[in-house]
C-alpha positions in Angstrom: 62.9 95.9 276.4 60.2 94.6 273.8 56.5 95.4 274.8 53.6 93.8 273.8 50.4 95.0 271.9 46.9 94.2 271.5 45.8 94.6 268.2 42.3 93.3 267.0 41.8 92.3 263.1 38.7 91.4 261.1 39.1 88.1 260.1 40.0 88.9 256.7 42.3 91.5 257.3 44.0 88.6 259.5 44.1 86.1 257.0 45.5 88.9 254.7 48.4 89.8 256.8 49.0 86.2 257.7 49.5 85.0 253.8 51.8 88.1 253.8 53.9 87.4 256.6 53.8 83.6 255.5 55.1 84.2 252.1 58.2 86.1 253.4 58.6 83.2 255.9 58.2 85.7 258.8 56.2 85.4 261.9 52.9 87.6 262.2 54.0 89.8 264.6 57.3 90.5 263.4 56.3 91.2 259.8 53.1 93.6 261.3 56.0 95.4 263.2 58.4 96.1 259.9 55.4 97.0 257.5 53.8 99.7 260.6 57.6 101.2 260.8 58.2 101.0 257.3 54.5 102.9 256.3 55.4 105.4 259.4 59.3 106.4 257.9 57.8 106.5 254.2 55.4 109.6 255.6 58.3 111.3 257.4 59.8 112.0 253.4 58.0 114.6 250.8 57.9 113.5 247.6 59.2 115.4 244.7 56.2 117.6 244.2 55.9 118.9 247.7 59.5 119.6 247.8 59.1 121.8 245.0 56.1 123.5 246.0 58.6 124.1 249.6 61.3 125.0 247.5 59.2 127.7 245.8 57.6 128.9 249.1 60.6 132.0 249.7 59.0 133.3 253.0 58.6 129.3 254.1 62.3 129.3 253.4 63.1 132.3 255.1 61.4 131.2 258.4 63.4 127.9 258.2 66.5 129.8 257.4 65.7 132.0 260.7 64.9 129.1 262.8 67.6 127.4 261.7 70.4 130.0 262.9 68.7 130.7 265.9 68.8 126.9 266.7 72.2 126.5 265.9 73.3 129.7 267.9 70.7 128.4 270.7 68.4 131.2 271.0 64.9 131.6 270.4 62.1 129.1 271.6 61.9 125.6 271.2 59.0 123.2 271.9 59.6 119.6 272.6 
């Protein structure tokens, strides 16, 4: 079920977002809704240089290593 949101813009933020959504023929609401969930997945990915500095981080790796044998033989603790 689709829900509905208040959101208040300056006007030129508005007119901003409006030529934007206008130029790829969408409505304003729909094309806010794609560029939020688009900006919010972008910022769930590292990029290459904090992947290597994880990478490089052994007892970071060990700990995930641990966690992750634990989770798969469902023991230890888990927070929601």
């Amino acid at each position: 079920m689709a829900k509905t949101v208040t959101l208040r813009l300056d006007e030129d933020a508005y007119d901003e977002l409006q030529e934007a959504a206008a130029a790829r023929q969408r409505p304003l609401a729909t094309f806010i809704a794609a560029a939020a969930l688009a900006r919010m997945r972008e910022g769930k990915s590292v990029d290459d240089e904090e992947m290597a500095e994880i990478l490089g981080n052994d007892a970071l790796l060990r700990g995930l290593e641990a966690g992750s044998q634990q989770a798969r033989q469902r023991r230890g603790d888990f927070v929601a």
